[in-house]
C-alpha positions as CSV (number, residue, x, y, z in Angstrom):
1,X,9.2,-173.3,14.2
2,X,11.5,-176.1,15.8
3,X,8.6,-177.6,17.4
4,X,6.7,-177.8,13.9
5,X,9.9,-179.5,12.5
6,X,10.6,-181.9,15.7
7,X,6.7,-183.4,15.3
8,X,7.0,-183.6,11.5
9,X,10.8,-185.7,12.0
10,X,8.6,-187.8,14.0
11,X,5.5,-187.9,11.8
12,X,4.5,-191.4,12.7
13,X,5.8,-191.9,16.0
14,X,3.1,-192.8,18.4
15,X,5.6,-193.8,20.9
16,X,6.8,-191.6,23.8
17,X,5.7,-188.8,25.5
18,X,5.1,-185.2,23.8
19,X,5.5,-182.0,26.2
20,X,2.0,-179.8,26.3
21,X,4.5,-176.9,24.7
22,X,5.4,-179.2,21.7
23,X,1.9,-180.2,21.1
24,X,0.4,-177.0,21.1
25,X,2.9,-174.8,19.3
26,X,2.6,-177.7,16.6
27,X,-1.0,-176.9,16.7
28,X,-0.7,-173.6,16.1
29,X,1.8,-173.0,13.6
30,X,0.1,-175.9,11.2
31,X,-3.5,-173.8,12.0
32,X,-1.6,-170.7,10.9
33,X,-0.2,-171.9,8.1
34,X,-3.5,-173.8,6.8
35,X,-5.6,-170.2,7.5
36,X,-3.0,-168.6,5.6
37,X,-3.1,-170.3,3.0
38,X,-7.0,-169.8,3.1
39,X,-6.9,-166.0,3.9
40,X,-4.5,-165.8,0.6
41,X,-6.8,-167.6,-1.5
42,X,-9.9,-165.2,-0.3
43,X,-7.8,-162.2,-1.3
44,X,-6.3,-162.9,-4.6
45,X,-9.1,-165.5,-5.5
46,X,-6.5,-168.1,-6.9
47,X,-8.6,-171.0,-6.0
48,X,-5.0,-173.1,-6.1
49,X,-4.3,-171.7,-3.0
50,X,-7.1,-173.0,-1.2
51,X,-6.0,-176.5,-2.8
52,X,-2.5,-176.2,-1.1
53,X,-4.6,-175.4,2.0
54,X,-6.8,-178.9,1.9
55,X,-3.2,-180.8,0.9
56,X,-1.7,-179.6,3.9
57,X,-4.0,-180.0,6.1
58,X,-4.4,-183.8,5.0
59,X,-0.3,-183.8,4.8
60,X,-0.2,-183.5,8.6
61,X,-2.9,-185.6,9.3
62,X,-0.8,-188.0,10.8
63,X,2.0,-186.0,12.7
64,X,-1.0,-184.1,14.0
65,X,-2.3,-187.6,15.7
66,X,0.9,-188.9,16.2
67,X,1.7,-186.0,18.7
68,X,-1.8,-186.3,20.1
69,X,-1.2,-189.8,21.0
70,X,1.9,-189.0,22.6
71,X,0.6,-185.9,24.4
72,X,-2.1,-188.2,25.9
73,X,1.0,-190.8,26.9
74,X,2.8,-187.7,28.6
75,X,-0.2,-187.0,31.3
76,X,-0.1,-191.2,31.7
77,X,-3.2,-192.5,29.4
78,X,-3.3,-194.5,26.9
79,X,-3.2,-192.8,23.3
80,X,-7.1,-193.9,22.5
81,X,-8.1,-191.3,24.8
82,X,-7.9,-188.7,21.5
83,X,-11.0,-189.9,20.7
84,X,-13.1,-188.8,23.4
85,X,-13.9,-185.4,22.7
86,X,-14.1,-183.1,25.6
87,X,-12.1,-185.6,27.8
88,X,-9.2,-185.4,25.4
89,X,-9.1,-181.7,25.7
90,X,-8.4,-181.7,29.1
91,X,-5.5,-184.1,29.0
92,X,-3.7,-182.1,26.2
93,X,-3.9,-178.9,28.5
94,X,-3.0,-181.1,31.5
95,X,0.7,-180.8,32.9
96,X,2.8,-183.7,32.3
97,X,2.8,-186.4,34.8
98,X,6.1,-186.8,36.7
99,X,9.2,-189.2,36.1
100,X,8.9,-191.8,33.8
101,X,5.6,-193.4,33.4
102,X,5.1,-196.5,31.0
103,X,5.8,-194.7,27.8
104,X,8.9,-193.2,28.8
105,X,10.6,-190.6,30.7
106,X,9.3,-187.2,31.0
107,X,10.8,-185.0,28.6
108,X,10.4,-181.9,30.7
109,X,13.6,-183.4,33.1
110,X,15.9,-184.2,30.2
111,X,16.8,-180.9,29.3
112,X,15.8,-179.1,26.0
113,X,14.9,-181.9,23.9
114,X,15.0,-179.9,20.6
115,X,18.7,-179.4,20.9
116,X,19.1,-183.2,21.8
117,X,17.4,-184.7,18.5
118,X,19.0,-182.0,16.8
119,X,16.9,-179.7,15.6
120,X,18.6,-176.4,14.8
């Protein structure tokens, strides 16, 4: 869950680098929480909760490119990369290019970076 909290603290930043771990368990936990949501409002057909589904979904909207863009950065290409489809998959599984590249330094060498923004 620190992951999900460290992209949304940095919901617009589209500078830096983002590690492959950050970016995908970011991924996951929002996909979770959006299908909950969904799988909740199938069950007890409260059609509110599918609402709360869609307002999520559009709430991290912009965390969810803004840690795209900075995944891309992390593997050395520019952030307009996302928007080539099958391309853009392979650089977001692609290991992090090494030392510092033109968007920063790797955040892989710098220790746990969760404890150093201070997420708890």
């Amino acid at each position: 869950m620190n992951w999900y909290l460290k992209v949304l603290k940095q919901f617009a930043d589209f500078k830096g680098r983002a590690r492959r771990k950050e970016y995908w368990m970011f991924t996951l936990i929002s996909l979770l929480i959006t299908y909950g949501f969904m799988i909740l409002a199938i069950v007890t057909e409260i059609s509110a909760l599918s609402i709360i589904s869609s307002i999520h979904s559009f709430a991290v909207l912009v965390p969810t490119l803004a840690v795209g863009v900075r995944r891309i950065h992390d593997v050395g290409k520019s952030g307009w990369f996302l928007l080539i489809p099958i391309y853009n998959l392979i650089l977001l599984c692609t290991d992090s290019e090494e030392g510092t590249n033109k968007w920063g330094p790797n955040p892989k060498t710098g220790g746990d970076e969760i404890n150093q923004i201070g997420v708890e």
